[in-house]
Each structure stands twice: as C-alpha cells, then as structure tokens.
PADREN-545797 format. One line per 10 residues: number of its first residue (from 1); for each residue z, y, x of N, C-alpha, C. Coordinates in steps of 0.05 Angstrom, whole numbers, plus 5000, padded with zeros to 4 digits. Layout:
N
NUM	Z,Y,X,Z,Y,X,Z,Y,X  ...;
***
This chain:
263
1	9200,0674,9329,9221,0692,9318,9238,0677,9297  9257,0647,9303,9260,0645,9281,9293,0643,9283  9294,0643,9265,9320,0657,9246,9341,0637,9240  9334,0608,9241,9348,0582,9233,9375,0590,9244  9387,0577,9211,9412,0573,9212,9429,0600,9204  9414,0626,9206,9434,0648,9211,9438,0658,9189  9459,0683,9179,9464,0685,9149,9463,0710,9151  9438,0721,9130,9429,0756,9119,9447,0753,9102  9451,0789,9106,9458,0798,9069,9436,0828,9077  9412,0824,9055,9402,0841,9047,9407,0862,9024;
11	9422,0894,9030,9428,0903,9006,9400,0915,8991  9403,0921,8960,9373,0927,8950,9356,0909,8966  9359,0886,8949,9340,0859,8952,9329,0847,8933  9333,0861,8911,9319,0855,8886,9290,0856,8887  9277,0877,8906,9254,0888,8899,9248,0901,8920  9218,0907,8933,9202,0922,8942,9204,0909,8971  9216,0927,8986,9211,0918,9026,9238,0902,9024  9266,0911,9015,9284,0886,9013,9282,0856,9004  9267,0853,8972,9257,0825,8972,9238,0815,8990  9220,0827,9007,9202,0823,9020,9214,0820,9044;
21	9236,0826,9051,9255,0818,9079,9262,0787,9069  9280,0787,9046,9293,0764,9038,9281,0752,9042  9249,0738,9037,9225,0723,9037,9224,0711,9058  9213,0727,9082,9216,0732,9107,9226,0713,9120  9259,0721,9115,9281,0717,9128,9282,0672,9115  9282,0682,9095,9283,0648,9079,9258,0631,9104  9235,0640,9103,9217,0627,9116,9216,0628,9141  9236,0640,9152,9245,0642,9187,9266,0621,9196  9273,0611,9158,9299,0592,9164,9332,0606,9165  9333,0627,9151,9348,0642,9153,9368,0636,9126;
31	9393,0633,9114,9404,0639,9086,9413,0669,9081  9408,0669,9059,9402,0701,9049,9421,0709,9025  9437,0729,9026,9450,0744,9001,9435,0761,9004  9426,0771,8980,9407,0794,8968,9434,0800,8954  9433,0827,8958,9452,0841,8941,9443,0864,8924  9450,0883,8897,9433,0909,8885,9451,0901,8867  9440,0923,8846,9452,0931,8823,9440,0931,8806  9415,0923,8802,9403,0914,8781,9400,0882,8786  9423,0878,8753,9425,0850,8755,9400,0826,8750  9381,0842,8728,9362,0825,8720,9339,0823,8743;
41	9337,0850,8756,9318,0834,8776,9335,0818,8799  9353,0823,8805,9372,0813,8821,9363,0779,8819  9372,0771,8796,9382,0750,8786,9340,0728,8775  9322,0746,8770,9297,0744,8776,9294,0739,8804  9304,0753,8823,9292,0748,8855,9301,0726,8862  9339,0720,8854,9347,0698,8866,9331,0664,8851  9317,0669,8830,9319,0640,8816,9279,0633,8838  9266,0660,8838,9239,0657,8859,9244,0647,8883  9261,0659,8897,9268,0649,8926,9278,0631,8923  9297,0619,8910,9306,0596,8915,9296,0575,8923;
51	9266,0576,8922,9246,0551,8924,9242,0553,8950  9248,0576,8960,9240,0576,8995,9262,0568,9019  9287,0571,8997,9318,0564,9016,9335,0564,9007  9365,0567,9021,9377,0580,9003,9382,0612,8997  9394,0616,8989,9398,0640,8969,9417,0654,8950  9427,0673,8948,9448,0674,8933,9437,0706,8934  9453,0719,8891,9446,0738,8892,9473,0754,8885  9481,0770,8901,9507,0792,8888,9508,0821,8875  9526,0817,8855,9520,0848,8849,9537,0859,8864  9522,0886,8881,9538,0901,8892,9531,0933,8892;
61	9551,0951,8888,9540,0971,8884,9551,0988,8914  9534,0992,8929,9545,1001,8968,9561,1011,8972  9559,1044,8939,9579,1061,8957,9607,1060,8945  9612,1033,8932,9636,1026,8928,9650,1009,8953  9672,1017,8968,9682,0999,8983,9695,0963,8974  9701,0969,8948,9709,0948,8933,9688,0920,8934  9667,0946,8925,9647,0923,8917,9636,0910,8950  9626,0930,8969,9622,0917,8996,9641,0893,9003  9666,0905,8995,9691,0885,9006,9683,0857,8989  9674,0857,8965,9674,0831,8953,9643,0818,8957;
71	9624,0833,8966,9590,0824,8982,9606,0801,9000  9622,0817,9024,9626,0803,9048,9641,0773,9037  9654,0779,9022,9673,0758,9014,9654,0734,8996  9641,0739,8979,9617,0725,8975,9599,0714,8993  9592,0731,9014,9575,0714,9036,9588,0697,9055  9616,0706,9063,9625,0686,9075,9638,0660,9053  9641,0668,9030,9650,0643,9018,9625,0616,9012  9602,0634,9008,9572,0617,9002,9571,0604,9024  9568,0616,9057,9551,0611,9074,9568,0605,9093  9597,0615,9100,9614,0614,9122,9608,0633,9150;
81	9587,0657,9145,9590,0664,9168,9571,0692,9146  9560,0709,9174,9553,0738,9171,9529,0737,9201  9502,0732,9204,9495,0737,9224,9483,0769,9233  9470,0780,9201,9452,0791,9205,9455,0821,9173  9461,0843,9182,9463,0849,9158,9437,0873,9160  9421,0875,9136,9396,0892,9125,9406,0914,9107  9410,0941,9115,9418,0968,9095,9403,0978,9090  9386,0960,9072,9366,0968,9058,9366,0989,9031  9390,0986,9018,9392,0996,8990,9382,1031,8993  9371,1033,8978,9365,1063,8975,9356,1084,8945;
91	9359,1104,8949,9355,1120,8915,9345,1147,8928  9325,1153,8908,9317,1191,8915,9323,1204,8886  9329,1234,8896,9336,1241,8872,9316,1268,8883  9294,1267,8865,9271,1304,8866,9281,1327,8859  9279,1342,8875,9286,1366,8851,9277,1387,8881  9275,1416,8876,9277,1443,8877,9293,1451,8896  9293,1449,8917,9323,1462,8943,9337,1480,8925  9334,1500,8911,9348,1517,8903,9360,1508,8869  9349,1483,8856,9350,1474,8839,9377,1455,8836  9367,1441,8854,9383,1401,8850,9411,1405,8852;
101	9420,1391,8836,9452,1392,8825,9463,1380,8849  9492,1381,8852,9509,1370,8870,9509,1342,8867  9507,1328,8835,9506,1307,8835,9490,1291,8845  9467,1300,8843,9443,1288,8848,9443,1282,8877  9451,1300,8896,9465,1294,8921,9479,1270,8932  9505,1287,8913,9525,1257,8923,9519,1232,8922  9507,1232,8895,9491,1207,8883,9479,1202,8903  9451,1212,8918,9434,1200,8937,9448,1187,8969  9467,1204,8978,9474,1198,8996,9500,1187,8998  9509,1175,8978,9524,1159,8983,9522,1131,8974;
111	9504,1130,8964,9482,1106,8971,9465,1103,8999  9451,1124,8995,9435,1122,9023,9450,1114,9050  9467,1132,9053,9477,1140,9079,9514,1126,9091  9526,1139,9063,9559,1130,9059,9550,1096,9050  9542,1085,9037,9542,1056,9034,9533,1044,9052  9508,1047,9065,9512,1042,9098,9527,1036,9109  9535,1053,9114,9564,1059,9134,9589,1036,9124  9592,1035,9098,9617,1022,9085,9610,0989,9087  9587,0984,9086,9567,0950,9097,9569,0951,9124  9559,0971,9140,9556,0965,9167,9589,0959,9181;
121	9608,0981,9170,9639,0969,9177,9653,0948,9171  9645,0935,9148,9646,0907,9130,9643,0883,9153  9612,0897,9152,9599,0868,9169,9609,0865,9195  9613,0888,9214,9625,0895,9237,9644,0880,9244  9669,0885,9226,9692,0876,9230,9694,0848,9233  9673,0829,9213,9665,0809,9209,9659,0791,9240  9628,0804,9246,9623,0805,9275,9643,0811,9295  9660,0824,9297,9665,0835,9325,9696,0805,9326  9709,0794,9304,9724,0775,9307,9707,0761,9312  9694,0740,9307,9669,0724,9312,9666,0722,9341;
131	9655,0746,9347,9650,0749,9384,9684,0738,9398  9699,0756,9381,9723,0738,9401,9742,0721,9398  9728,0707,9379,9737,0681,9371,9710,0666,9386  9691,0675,9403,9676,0654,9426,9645,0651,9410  9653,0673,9384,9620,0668,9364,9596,0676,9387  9573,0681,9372,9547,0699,9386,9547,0725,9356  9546,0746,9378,9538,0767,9366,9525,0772,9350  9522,0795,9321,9506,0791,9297,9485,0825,9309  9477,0827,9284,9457,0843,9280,9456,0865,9266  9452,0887,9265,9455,0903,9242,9423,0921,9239;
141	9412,0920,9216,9393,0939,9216,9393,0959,9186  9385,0982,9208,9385,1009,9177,9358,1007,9170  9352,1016,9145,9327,1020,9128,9321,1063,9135  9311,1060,9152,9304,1092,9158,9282,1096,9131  9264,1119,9144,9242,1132,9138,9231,1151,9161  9200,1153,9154,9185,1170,9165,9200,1197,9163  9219,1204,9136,9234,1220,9133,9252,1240,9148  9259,1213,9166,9280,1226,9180,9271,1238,9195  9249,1235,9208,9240,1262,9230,9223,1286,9211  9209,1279,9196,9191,1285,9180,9208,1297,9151;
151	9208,1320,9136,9221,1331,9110,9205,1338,9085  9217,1332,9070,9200,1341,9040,9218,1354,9026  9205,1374,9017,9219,1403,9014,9229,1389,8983  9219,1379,8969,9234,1370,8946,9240,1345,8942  9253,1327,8965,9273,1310,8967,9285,1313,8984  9304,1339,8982,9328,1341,8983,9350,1322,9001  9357,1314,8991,9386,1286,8997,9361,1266,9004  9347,1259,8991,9329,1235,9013,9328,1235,9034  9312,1254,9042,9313,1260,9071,9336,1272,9092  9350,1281,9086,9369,1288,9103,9396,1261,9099;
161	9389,1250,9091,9404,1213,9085,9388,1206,9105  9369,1202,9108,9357,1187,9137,9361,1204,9160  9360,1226,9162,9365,1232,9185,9392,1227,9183  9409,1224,9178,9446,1219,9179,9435,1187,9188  9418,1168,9172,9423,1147,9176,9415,1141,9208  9386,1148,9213,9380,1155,9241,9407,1158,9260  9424,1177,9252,9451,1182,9276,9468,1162,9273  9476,1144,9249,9490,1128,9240,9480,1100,9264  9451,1089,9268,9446,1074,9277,9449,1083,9308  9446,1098,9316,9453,1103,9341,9486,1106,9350;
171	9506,1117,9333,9529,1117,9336,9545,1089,9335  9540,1065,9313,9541,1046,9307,9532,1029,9336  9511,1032,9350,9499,1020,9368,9510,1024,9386  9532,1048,9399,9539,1048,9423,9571,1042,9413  9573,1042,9389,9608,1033,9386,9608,1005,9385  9584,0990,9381,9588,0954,9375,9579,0943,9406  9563,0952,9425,9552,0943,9444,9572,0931,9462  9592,0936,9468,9610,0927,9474,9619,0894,9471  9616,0895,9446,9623,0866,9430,9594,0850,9431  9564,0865,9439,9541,0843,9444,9529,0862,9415;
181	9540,0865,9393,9531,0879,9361,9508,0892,9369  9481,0889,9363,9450,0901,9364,9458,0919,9339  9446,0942,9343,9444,0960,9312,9420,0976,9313  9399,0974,9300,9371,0986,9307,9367,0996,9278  9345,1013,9275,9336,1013,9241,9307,1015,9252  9294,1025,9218,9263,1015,9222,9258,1034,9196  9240,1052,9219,9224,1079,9188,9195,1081,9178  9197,1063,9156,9171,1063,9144,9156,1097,9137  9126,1088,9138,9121,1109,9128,9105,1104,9102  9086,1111,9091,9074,1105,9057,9081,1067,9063;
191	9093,1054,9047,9088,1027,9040,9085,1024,9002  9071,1006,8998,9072,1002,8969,9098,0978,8959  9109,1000,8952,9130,0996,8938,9139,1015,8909  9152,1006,8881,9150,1019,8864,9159,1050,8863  9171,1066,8887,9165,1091,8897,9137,1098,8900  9117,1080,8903,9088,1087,8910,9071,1084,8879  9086,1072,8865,9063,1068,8843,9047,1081,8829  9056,1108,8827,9043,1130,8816,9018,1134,8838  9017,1134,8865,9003,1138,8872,8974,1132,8873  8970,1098,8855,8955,1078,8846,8939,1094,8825;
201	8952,1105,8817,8939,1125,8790,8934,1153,8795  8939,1161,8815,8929,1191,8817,8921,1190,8844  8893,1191,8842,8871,1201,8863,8886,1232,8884  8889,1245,8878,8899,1268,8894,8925,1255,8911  8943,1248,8893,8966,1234,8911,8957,1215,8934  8941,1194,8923,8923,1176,8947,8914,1189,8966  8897,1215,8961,8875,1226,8981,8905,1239,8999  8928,1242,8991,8947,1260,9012,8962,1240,9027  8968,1222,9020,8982,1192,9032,8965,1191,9050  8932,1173,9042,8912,1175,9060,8902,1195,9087;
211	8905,1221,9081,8895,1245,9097,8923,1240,9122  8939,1231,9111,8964,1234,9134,8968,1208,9144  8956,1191,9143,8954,1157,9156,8929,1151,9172  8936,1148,9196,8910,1136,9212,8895,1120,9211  8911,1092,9207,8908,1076,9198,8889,1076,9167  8890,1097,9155,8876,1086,9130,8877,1076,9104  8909,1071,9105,8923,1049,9083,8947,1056,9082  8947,1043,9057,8987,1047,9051,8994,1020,9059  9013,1010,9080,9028,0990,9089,9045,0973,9057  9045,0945,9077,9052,0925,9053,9090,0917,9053;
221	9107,0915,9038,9131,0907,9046,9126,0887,9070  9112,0868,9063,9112,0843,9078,9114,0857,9108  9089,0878,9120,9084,0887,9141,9116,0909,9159  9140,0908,9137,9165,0918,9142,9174,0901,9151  9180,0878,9133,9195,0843,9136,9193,0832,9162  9162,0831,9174,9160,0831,9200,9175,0843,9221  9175,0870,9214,9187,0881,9245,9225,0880,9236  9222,0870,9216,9253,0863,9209,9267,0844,9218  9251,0820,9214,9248,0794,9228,9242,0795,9261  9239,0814,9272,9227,0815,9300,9261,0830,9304;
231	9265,0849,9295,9297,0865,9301,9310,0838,9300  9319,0824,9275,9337,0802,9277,9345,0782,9295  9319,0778,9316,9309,0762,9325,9325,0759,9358  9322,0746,9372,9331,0741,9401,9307,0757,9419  9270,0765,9402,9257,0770,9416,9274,0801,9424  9286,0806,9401,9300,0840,9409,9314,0842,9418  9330,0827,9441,9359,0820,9445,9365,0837,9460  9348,0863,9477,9346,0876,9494,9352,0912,9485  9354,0900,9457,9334,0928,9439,9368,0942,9415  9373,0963,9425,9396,0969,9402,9399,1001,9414;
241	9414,1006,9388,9401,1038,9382,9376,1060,9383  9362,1037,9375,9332,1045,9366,9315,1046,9341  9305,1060,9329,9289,1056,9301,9257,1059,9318  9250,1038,9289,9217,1032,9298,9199,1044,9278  9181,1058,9276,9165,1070,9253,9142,1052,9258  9132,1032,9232,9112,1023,9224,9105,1041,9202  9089,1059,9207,9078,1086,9189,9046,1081,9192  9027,1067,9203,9000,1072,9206,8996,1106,9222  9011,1101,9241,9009,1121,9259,9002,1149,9246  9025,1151,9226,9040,1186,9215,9052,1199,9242;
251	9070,1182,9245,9085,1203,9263,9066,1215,9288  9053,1211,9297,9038,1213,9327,9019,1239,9313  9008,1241,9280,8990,1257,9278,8997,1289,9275  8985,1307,9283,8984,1337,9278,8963,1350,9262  8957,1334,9252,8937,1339,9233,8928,1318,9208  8906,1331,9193,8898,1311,9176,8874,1288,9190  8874,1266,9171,8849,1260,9183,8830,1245,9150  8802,1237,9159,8773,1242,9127,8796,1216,9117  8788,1226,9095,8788,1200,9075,8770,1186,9062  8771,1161,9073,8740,1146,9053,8751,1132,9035;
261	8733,1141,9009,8735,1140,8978,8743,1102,8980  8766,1102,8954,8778,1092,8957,8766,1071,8925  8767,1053,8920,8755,1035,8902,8770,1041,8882;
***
C-alpha cells in the first residue's frame, strides 16, 4: 500500500486519528500538509513528523473558504501537486435537543460537514485539471462516524454532520468518477482519542463503550490510519462512494454484549 511520492493534506492533523493518518501516510512515503487551528499543537506535530518525511503544517480554519483557498495554495506551493485529500477536521458541541443554541449548530456543522465540502471542492478542482492536463487521478476521503447510521440524542449537530457527510461522500463520488476522482469515507466507532479520555476515568462510561463493542476494546488511531492508507491506496482503485466502519463490530450488534473487568 504505498503511497510514494504522493501529496496529503490532512485537515485536523494536529492530533488524535488525523496525526495518526499523517504518520501513516509519511511512512507509506507519502508528503503531508497537516492542516487545524490549533497552532501549538499544529506546529508540535509538524517539528515530530518531520523526522519521518516531509511535512508541512498550515493553519487552516475549513469553514472558511479563504482559508481552504490558501491550504491548497500552500500545498501546491510546498509540494507542487494535491494527490490525496483527508476531511478529517471535526468538533461536537453536547447539549439537550430541546436545549442547544443555534450556534452551537452552525458551529458544528460547518466544520463538520460545510468545510468538507469547501476542501473537497478546493481539492477537486485541483484534481479534475490534473486528469486533463494527462495527470492520474487523486483521492478524496471523509472522516465519518459510527454516528451517521447510529444517533445520540445529545449530540445534536454531531451526528446529523455525519450523516450529511455520509451523502456528501456519495454525491462527491458520482460527480468526480467521471474524471477517475475515488471519494470514500471511513466511520469509526469508540477509538481513543481525546474525545475518549474521560472514558479512562469513569468505569460506567467504559462498561457502556465496552457492552456495545464486540471486539472488546476501544480501537487505536493508528488502527484508522490503516484503512486510510488502504482508501489512498491503488489496492482501492475499484472502491468509491463507499464508507468503511472499523467500529469492533458496533454496527452488526442488536444488543449488548458481558464485559470483562477491565484493569
């Protein structure tokens, strides 16, 4: 599955399953813009990776078109090309169905879902000259969730951002196919990431993550990075308008299943 030569931009790559793509992607032979909005880890991730490839880190905030517009312009000025782009960035905002402010809304999904969209057209446009200027076709992948088929009554805009994103990768996938453009996403279900941390400390939260995983475990970024690296890949070349759930077999269950006590 390797990656040589080709150029990511991972958005929200500072941290969690995005730096754990970037990683990935570096050790597949890949050059990588990590892009986010938090500059200090930003700027922390790019000076770690660096040792593994190249690398470059941008501030970008998604659901600005400005700022997308100046990601792309950064990666093609670093790298000279766009193979592969990761819409990873993401935000939840909790609250109460009958509670949560409008903002809290907009806020979530236009990160989640609208910044998507404003990267995936970025990069698109990018790609689809490329192809007919005699290039090879790029890549696009969404950052789903177990979410999107699956709802939580008090995340709100989380979840119904993935299911939009869910339609986004399928609509995206039959408007680029044309041009060769793969567009797939990939819906985690519990992974440890700093969304999960609390759950390290409260036994009840564990025993409910656990009771709803077959598997047994909360999944690792790294174990995302993979099937990220497998989407990017030529092995998927077959594969577009599809999301993949690496959940420890959530989705398949109708029930709970025991939990053994956890160290």
């Amino acid at each position: 599955m390797s990656l040589e030569k080709k150029v990511a931009i991972v958005t929200g790559g500072a941290g969690g399953i995005g730096l754990a793509i970037a990683r990935r992607f570096l050790s597949d032979g890949a050059k990588v813009v990590i892009a986010d909005v938090d500059d200090a880890r930003g700027e922390a991730a790019e000076a770690e990776l660096k040792t593994l490839g190249e690398l470059r880190y941008v501030h970008c905030n998604v659901a600005e078109k400005l700022d997308v517009r100046n990601l792309v312009a950064a990666t093609l000025d670093a790298f000279g090309d766009i193979d592969i782009l990761i819409n990873n960035a993401g935000i939840v905002a909790g609250g109460d169905f009958l509670e949560i402010e409008e903002a809290d809304f907009d806020r979530v999904l236009s990160v989640n879902l609208k910044g998507a969209f404003l990267c995936s057209q970025a990069v698109a446009r990018h790609m689809v000259d490329k192809v007919a200027a005699g290039g090879t076709p790029g890549v696009i992948i969404n950052m789903s969730s177990v979410n999107a088929v699956f709802a939580i009554a008090d995340q709100v805009p989380y979840s119904i951002s993935k299911g939009g994103l869910n339609q986004l990768t399928k609509v995206a996938a039959l408007a680029l196919a044309p041009h060769g453009i793969r567009v797939n996403g990939i819906g985690p279900g519990s992974i440890m990431t700093d969304m999960l941390t609390a759950v390290n400390a409260d036994k009840a939260a564990q025993t409910r993550v656990l009771s709803r995983t077959p598997l047994g475990r909360v999944g690792e970024p790294s174990e995302i990075a993979g099937v990220a690296a497998f989407l990017a890949s030529d092995d998927a070349s077959y594969m577009t308008g599809q999301t993949l759930y690496p959940d420890g077999g959530r989705l398949p269950l109708n029930y709970t299943v025991p939990v053994v006590a956890q160290d």
